[in-house]
gemmi code that builds the backbone of each chain (N, CA, C; Angstrom):
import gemmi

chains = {
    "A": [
        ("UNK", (2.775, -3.726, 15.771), (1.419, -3.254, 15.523), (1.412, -2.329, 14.307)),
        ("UNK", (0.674, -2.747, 13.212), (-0.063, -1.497, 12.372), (-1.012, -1.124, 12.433)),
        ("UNK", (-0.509, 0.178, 12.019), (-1.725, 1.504, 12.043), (-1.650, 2.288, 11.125)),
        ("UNK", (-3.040, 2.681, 10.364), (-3.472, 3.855, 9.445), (-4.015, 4.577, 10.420)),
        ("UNK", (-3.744, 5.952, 9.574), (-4.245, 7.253, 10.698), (-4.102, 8.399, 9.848)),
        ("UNK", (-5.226, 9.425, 10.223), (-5.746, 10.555, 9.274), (-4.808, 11.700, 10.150)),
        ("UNK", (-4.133, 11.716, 11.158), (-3.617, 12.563, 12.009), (-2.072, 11.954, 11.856)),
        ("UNK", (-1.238, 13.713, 12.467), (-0.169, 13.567, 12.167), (0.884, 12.736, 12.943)),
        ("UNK", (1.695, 12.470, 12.477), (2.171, 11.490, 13.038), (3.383, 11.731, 14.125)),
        ("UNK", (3.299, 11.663, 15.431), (4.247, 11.913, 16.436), (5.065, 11.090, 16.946)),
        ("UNK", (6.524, 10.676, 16.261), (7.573, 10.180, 16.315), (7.865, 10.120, 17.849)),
        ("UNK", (8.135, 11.239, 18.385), (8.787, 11.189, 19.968), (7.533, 9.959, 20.980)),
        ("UNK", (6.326, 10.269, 20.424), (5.482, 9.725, 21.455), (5.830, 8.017, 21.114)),
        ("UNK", (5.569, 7.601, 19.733), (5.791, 6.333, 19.071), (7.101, 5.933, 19.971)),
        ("UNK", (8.111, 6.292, 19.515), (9.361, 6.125, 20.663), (9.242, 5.920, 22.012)),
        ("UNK", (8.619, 6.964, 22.657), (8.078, 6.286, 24.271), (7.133, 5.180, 24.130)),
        ("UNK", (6.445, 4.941, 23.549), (5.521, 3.783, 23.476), (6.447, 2.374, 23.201)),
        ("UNK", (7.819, 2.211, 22.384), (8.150, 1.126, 22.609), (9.131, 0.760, 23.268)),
        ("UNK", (9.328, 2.009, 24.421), (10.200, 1.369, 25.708), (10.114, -0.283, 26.396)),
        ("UNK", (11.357, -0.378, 26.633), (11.018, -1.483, 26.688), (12.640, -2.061, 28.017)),
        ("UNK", (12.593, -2.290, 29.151), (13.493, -2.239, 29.371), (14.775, -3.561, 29.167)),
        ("UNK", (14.020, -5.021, 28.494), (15.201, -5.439, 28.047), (15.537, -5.154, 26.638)),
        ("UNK", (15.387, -3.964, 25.859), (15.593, -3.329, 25.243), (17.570, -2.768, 24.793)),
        ("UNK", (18.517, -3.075, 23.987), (19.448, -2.671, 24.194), (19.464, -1.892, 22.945)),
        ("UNK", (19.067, -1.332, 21.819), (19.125, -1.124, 20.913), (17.656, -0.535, 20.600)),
        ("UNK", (17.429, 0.536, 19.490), (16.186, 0.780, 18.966), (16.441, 2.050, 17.299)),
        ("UNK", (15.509, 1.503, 17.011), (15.781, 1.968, 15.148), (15.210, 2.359, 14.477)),
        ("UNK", (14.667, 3.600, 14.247), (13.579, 3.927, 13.543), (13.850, 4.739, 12.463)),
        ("UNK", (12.501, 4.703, 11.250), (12.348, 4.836, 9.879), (11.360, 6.111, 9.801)),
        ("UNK", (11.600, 7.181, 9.547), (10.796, 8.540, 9.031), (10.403, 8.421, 7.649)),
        ("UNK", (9.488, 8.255, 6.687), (9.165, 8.970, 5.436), (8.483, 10.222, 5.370)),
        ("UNK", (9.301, 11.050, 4.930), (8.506, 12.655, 4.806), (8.358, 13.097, 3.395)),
        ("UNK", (7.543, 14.137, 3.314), (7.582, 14.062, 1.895), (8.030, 15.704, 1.628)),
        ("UNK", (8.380, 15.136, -0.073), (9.642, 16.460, -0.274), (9.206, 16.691, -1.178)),
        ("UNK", (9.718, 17.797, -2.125), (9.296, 18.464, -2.676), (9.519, 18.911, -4.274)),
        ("UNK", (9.982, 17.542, -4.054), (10.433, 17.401, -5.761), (10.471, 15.616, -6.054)),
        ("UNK", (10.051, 15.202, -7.448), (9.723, 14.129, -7.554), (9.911, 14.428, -9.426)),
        ("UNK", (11.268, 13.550, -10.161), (11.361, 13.528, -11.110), (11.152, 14.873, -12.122)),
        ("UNK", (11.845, 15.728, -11.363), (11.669, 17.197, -12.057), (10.168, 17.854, -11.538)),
        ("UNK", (9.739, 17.574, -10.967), (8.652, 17.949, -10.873), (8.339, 18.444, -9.042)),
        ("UNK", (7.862, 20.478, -9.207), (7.717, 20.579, -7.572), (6.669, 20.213, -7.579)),
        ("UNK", (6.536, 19.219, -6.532), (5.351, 18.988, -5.652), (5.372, 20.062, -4.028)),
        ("UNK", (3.820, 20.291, -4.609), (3.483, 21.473, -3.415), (3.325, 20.152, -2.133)),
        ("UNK", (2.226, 19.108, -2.377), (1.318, 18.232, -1.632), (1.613, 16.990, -1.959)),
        ("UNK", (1.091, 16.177, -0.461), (0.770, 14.645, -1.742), (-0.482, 14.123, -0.716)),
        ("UNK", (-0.860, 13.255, -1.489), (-2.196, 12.999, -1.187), (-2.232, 11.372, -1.310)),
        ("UNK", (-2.312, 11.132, -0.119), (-2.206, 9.547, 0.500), (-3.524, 8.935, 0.634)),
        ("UNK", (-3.741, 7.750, 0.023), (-4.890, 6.989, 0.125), (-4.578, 5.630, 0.296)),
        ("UNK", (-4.961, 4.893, 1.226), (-5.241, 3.563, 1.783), (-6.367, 2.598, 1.917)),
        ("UNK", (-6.718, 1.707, 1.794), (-7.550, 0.446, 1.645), (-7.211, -0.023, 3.363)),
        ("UNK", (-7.504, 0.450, 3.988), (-7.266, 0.220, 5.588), (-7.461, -1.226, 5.804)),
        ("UNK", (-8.244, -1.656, 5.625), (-8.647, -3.060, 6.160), (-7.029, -4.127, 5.204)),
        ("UNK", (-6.561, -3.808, 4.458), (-5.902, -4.682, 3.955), (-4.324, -4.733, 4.253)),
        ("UNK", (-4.392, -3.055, 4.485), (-3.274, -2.507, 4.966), (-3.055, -2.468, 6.755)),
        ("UNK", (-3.705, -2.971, 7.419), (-3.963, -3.760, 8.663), (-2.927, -5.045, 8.580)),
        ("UNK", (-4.191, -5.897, 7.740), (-3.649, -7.483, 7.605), (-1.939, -7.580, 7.126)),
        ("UNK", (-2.138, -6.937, 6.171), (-0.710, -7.182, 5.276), (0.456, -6.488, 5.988)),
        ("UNK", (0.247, -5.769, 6.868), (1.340, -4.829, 7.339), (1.268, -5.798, 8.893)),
        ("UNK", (0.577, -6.239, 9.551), (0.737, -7.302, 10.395), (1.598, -8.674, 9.681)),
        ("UNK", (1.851, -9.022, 8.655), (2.118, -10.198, 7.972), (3.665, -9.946, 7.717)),
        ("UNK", (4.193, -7.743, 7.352), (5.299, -7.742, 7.285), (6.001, -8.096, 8.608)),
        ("UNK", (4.970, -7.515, 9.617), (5.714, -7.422, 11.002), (6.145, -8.752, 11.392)),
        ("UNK", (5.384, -9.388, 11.326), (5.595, -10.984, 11.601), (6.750, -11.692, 10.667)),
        ("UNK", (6.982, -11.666, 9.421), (8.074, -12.049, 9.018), (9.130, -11.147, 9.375)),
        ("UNK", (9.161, -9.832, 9.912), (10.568, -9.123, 10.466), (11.193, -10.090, 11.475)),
        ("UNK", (9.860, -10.446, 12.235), (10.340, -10.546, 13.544), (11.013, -12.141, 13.471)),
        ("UNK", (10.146, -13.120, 12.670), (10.672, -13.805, 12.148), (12.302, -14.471, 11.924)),
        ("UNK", (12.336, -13.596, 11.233), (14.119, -13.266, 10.627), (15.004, -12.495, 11.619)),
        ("UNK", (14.456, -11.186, 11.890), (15.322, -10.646, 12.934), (14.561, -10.250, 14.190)),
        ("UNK", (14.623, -11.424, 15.208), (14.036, -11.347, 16.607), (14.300, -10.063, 17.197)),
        ("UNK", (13.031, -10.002, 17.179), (13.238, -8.275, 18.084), (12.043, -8.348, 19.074)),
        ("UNK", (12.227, -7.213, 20.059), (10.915, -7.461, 21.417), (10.174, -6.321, 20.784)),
        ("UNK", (9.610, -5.274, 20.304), (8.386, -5.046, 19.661), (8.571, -3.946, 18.336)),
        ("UNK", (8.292, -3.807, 17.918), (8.030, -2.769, 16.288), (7.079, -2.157, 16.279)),
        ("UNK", (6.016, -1.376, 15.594), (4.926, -0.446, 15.121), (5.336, -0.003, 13.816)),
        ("UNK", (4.654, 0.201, 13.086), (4.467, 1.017, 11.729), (3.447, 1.646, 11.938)),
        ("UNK", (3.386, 2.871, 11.408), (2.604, 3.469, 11.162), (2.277, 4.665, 9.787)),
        ("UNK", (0.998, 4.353, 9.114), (1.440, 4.973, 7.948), (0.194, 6.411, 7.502)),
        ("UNK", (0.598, 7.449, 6.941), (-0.529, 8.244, 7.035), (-1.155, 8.369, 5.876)),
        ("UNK", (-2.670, 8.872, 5.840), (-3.606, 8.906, 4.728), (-4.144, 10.560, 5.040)),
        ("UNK", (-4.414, 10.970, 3.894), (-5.168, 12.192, 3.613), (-4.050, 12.716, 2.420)),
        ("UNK", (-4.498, 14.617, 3.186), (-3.647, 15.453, 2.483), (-2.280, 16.333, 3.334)),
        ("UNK", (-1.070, 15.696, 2.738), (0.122, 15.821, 3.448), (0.949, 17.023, 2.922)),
        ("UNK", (1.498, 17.939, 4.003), (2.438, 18.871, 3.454), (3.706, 18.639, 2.991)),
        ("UNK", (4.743, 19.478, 2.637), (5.955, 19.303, 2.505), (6.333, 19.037, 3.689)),
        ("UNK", (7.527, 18.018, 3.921), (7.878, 17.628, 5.672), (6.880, 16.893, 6.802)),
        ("UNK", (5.896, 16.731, 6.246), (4.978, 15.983, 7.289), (5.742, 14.136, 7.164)),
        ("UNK", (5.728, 13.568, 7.892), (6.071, 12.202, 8.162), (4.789, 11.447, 7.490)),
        ("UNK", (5.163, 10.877, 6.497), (4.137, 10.091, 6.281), (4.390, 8.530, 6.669)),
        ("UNK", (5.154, 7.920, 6.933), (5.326, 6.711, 6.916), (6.246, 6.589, 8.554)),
        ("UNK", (6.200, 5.858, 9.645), (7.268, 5.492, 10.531), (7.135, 4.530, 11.205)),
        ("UNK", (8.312, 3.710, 11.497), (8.506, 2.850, 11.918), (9.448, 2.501, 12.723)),
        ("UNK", (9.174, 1.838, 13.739), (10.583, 1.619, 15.315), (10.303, 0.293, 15.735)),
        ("UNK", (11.621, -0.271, 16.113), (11.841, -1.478, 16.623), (12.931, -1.406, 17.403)),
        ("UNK", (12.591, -2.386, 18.639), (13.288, -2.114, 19.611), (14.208, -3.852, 19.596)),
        ("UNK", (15.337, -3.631, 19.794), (15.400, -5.174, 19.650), (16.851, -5.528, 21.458)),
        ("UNK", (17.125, -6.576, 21.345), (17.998, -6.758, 22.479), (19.390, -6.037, 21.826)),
        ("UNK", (19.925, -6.391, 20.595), (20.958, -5.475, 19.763), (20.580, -5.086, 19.185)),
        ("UNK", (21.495, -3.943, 18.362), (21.504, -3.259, 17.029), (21.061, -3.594, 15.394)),
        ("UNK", (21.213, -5.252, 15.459), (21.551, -5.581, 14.939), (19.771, -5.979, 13.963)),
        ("UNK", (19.128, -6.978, 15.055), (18.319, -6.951, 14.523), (16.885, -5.820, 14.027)),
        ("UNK", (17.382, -4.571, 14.856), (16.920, -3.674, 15.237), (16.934, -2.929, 13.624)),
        ("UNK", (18.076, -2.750, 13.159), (18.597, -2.406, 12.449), (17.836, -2.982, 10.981)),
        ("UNK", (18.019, -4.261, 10.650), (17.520, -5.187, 9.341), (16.562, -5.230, 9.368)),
        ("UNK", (15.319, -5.697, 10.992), (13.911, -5.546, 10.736), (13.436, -4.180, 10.075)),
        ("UNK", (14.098, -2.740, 10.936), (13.297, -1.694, 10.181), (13.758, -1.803, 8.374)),
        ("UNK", (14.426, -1.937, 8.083), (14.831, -1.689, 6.581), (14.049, -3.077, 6.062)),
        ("UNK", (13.692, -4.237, 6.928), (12.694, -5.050, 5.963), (11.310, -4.478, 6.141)),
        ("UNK", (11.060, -3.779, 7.216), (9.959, -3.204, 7.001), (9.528, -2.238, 6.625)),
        ("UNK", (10.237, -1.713, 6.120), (9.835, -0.199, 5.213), (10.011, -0.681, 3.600)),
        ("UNK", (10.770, -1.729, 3.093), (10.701, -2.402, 2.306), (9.525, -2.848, 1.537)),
        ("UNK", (9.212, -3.405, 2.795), (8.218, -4.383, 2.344), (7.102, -3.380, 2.186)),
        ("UNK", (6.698, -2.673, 3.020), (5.764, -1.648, 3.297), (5.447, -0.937, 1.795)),
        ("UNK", (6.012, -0.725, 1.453), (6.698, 0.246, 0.173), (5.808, -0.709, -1.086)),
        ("UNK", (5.855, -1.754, -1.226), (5.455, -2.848, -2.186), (4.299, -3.551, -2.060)),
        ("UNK", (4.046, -3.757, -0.576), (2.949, -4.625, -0.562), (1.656, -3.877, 0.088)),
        ("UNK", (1.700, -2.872, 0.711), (0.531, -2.302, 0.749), (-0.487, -1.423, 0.130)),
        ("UNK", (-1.659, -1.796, 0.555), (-2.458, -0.630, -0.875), (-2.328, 0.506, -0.031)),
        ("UNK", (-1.608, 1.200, -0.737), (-1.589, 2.562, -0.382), (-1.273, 3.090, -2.091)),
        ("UNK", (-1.608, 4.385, -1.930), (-1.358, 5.138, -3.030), (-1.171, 6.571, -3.026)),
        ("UNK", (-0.377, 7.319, -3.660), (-0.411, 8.572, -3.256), (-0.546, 9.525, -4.661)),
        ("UNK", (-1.202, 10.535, -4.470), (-1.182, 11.738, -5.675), (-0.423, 12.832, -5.649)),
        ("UNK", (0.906, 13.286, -6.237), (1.391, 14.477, -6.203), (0.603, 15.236, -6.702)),
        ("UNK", (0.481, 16.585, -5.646), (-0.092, 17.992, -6.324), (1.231, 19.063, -7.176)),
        ("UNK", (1.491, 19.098, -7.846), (2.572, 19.998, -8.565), (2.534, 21.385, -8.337)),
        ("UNK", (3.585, 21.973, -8.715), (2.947, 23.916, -8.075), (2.710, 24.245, -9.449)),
        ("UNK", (2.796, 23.561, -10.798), (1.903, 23.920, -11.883), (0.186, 23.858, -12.131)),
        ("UNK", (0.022, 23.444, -11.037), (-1.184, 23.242, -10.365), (-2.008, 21.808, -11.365)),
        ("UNK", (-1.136, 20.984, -11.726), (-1.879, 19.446, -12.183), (-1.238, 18.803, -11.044)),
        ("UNK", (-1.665, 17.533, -10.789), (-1.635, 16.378, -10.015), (-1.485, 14.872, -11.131)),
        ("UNK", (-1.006, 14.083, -10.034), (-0.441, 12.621, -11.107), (-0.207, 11.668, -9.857)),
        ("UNK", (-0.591, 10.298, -10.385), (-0.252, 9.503, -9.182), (0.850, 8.938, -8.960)),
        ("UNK", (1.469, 7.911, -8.419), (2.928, 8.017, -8.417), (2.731, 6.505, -8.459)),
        ("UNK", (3.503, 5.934, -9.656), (3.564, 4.789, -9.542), (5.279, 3.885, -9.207)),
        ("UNK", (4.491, 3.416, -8.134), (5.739, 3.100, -6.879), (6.539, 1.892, -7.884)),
        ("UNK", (5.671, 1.380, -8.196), (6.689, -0.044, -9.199), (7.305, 0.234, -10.280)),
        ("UNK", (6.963, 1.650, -11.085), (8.066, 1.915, -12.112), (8.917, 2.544, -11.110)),
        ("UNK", (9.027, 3.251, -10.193), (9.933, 3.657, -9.601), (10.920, 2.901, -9.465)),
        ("UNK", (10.773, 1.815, -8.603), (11.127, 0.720, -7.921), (12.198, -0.102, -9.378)),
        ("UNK", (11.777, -0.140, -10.493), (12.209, -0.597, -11.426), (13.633, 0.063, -12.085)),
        ("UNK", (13.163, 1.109, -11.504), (14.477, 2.439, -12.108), (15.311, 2.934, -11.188)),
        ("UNK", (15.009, 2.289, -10.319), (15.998, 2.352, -9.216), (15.767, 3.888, -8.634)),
        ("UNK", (14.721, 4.578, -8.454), (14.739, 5.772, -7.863), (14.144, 6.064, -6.648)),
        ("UNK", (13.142, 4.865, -6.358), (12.828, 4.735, -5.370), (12.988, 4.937, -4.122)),
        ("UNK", (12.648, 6.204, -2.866), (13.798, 5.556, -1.593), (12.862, 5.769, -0.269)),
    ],
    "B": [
        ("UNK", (-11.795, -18.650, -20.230), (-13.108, -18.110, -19.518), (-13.406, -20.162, -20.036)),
        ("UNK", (-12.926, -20.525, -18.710), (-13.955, -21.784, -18.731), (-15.566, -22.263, -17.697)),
        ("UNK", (-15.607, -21.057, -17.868), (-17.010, -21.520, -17.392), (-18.467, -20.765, -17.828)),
        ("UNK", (-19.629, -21.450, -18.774), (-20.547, -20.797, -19.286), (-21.715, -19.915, -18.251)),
        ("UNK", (-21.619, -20.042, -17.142), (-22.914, -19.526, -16.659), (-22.292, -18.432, -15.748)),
        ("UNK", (-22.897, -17.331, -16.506), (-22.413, -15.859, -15.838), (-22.568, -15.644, -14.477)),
        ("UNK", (-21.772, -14.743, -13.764), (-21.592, -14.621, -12.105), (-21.732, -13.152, -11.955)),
        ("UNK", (-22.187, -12.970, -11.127), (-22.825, -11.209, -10.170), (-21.387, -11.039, -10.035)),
        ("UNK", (-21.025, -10.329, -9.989), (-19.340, -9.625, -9.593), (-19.357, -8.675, -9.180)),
        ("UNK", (-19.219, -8.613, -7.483), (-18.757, -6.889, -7.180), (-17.649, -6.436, -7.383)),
        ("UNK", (-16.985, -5.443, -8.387), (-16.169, -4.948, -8.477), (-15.275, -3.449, -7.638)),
        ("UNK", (-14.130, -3.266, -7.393), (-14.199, -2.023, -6.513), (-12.791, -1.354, -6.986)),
        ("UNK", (-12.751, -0.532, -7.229), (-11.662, 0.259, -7.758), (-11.382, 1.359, -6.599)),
        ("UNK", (-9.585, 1.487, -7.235), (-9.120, 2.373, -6.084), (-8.122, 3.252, -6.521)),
        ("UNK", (-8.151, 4.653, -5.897), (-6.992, 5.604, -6.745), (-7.483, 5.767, -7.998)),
        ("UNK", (-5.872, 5.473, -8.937), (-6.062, 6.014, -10.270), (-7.422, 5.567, -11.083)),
        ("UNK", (-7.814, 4.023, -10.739), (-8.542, 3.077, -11.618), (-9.811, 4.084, -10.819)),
        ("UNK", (-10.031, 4.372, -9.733), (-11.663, 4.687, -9.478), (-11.818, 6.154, -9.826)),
        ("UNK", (-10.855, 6.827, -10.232), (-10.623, 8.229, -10.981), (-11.183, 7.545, -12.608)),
        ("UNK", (-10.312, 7.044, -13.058), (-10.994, 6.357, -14.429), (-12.294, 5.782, -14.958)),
        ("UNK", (-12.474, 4.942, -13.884), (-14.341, 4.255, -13.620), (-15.202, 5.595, -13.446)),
        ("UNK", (-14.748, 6.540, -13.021), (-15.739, 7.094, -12.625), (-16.657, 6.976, -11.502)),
        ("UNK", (-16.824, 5.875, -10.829), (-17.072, 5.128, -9.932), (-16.077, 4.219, -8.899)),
        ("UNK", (-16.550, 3.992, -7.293), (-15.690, 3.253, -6.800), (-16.101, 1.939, -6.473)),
        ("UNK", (-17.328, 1.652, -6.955), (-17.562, 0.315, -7.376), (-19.007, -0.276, -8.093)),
        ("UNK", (-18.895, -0.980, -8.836), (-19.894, -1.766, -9.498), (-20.753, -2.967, -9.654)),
        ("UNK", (-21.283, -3.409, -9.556), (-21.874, -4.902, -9.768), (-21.936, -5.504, -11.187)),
        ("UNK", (-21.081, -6.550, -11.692), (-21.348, -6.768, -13.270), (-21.948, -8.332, -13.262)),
        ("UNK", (-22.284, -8.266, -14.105), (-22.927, -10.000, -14.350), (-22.007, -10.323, -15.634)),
        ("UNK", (-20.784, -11.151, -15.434), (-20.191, -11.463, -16.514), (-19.532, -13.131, -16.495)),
        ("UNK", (-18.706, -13.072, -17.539), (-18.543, -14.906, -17.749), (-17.287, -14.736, -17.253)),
        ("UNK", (-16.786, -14.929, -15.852), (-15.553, -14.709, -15.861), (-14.751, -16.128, -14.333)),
        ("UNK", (-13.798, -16.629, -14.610), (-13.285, -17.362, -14.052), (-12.407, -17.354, -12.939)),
        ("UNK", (-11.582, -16.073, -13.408), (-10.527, -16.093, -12.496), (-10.670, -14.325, -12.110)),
        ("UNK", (-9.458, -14.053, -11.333), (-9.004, -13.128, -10.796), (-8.965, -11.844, -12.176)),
        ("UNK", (-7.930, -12.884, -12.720), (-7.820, -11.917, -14.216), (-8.529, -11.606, -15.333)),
        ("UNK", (-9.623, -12.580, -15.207), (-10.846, -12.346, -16.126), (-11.566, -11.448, -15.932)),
        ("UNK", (-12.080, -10.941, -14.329), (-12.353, -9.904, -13.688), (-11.579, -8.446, -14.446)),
        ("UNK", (-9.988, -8.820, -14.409), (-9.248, -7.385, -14.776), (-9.687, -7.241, -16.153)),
        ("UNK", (-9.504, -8.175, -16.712), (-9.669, -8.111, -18.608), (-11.284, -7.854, -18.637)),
        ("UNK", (-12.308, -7.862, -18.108), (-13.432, -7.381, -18.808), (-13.885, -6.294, -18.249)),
        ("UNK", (-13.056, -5.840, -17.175), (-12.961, -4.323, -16.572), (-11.973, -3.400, -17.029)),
        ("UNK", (-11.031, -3.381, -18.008), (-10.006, -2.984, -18.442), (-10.533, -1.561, -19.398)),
        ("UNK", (-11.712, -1.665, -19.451), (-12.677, -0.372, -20.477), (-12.743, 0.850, -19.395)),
        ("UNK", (-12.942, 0.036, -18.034), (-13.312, 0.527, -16.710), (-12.087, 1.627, -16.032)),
        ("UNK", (-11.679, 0.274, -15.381), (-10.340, 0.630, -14.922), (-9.143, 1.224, -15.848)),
        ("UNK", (-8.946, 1.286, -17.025), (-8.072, 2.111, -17.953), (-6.640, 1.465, -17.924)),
        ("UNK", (-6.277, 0.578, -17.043), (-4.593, 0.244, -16.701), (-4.096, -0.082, -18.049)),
        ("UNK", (-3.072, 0.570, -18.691), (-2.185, 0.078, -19.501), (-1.102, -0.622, -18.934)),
        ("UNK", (-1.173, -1.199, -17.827), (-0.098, -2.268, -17.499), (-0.540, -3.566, -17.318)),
        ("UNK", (0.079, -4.311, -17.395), (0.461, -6.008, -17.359), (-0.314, -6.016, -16.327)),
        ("UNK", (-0.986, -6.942, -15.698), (-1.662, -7.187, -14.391), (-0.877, -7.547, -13.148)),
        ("UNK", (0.519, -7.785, -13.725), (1.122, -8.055, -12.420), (1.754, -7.376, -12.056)),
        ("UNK", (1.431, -6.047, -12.691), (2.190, -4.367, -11.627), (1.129, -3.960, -10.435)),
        ("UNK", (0.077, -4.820, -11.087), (-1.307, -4.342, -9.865), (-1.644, -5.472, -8.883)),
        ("UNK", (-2.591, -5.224, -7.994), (-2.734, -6.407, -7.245), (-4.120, -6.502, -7.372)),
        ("UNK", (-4.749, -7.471, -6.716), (-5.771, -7.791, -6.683), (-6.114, -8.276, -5.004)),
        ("UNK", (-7.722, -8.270, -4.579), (-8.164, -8.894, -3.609), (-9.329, -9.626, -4.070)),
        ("UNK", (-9.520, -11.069, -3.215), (-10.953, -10.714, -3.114), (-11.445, -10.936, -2.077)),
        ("UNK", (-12.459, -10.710, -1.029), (-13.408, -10.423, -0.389), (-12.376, -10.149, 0.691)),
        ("UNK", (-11.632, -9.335, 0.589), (-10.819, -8.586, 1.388), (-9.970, -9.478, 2.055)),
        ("UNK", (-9.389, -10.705, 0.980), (-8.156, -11.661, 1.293), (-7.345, -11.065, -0.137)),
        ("UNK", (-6.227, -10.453, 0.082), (-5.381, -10.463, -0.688), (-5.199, -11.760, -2.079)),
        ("UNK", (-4.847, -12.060, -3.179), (-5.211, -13.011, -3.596), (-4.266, -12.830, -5.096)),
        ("UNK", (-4.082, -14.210, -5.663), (-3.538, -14.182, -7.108), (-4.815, -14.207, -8.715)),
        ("UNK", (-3.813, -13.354, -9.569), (-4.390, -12.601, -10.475), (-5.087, -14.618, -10.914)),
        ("UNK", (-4.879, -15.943, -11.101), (-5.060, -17.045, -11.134), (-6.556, -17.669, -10.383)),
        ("UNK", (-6.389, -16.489, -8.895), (-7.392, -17.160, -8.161), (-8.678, -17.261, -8.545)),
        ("UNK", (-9.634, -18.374, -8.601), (-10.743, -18.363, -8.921), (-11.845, -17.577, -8.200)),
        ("UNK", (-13.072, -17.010, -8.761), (-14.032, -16.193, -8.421), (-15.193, -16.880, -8.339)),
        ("UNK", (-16.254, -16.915, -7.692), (-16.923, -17.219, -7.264), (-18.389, -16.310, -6.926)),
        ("UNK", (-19.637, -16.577, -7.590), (-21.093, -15.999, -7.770), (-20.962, -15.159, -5.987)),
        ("UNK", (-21.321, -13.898, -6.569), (-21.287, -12.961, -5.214), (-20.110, -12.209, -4.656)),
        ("UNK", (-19.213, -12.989, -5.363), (-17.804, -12.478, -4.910), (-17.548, -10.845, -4.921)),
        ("UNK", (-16.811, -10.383, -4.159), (-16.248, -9.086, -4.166), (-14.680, -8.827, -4.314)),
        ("UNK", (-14.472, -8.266, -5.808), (-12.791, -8.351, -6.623), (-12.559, -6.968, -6.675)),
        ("UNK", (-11.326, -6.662, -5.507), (-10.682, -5.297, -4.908), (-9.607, -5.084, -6.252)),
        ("UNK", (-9.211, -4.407, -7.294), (-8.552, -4.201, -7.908), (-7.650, -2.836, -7.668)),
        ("UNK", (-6.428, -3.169, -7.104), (-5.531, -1.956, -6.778), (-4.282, -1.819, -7.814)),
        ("UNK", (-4.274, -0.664, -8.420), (-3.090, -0.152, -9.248), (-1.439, -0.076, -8.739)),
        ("UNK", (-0.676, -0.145, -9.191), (0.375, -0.346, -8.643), (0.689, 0.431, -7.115)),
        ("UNK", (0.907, -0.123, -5.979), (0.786, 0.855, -4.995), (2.388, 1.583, -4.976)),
        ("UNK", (2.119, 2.546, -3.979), (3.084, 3.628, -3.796), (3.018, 4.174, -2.368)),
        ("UNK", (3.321, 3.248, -1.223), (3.436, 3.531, -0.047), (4.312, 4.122, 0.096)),
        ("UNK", (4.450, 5.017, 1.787), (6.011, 5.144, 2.089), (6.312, 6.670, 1.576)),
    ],
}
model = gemmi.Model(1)
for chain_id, residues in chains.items():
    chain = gemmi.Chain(chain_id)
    for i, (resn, *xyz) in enumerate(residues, 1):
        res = gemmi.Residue()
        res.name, res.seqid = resn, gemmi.SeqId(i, " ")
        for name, pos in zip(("N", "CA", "C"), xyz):
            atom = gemmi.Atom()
            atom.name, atom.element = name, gemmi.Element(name[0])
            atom.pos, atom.b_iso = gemmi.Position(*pos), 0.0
            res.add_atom(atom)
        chain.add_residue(res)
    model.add_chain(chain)
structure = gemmi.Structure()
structure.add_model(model)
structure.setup_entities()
């Protein structure tokens, strides 16, 4: 299941939610945000989403995870607004029968997540300008993570 | 641009591009064919100095290629390179 959400995001609860008892394995993905970005302190960042697309398309990653690496259920979940230093913006868990697939689905889905959804975010700097962050030169320069 | 008879185009910008427009969306009446004809006669608009295929495109809230054809009434989601995660 994906989900956008203006509220913060609670990892422990997400985790009880994909209990599962033929479950042997489970794997999850935190993005938080920090506080430096290419020389630059970022105080904030400021997350914006196209919800309706980021629904569809983030259902489309889930489905090719599961696809490739059979697992019994996943969630993503990704956040929008204005985020502090350390707030979770991005998470994701999959529970699978092993490790294994448990393991490759989350890293294809934070992957994919990363590239194909409209999301966008604005660093606030403590020089007090802001700039948006463009994820595909990142991605190009290998700094991405 | 192969086709002469101009089309209503809702346009909608997002992030950086609707910081640039000034607006987060428009209605244009222009001669335009495809996906990318849309970007190229909004490019005054939207400001992107990149290639079109760092950005994506929708239209009527189906994900879609910069190739895909447009259609009178249509609604063309233009998103700047995203940065999820």
């Amino acid at each position: 299941m994906m989900e956008v959400t203006q509220k913060a995001i609670d990892p422990a609860a997400l985790q009880r939610s994909l209990a599962n008892p033929a479950a042997g394995g489970y794997c999850a993905f935190e993005g938080w945000v920090r506080n430096e970005n290419e020389g630059h302190v970022v105080e904030r960042l400021e997350y914006e989403a196209y919800e309706p697309l980021c629904l569809t398309e983030g259902e489309k990653v889930l489905a090719e995870a599961k696809e490739m690496f059979p697992y019994l259920e996943a969630r993503c979940v990704h956040r929008v607004g204005l985020l502090e230093i350390g707030d979770c913006a991005v998470w994701i868990g999959v529970v699978s029968a092993h490790r294994d697939e448990a393991f490759k689905a989350c890293r294809y889905i934070i992957d994919k997540i990363k590239v194909r959804l409209p999301v966008w975010k604005k660093e606030h700097y403590a020089n007090g300008d802001s700039g948006w962050v463009n994820c595909e030169r990142c991605v190009q320069h290998g700094i991405a993570d | 641009m192969n086709t002469a008879a101009k089309k209503t185009i809702t346009v909608r910008y997002f992030a950086m591009f609707r910081e640039h427009a000034g607006v987060a969306e428009e209605t244009l009446q222009a001669d335009v064919a495809t996906a990318h004809d849309v970007f190229e006669v909004t490019r005054a608009r939207h400001g992107s100095e990149e290639p079109n295929g760092h950005c994506k495109v929708a239209i009527n809230d189906h994900m879609a290629d910069w190739d895909s054809p447009v259609s009178d009434g249509d609604t063309v989601l233009l998103f700047p390179p995203v940065a999820g995660g």
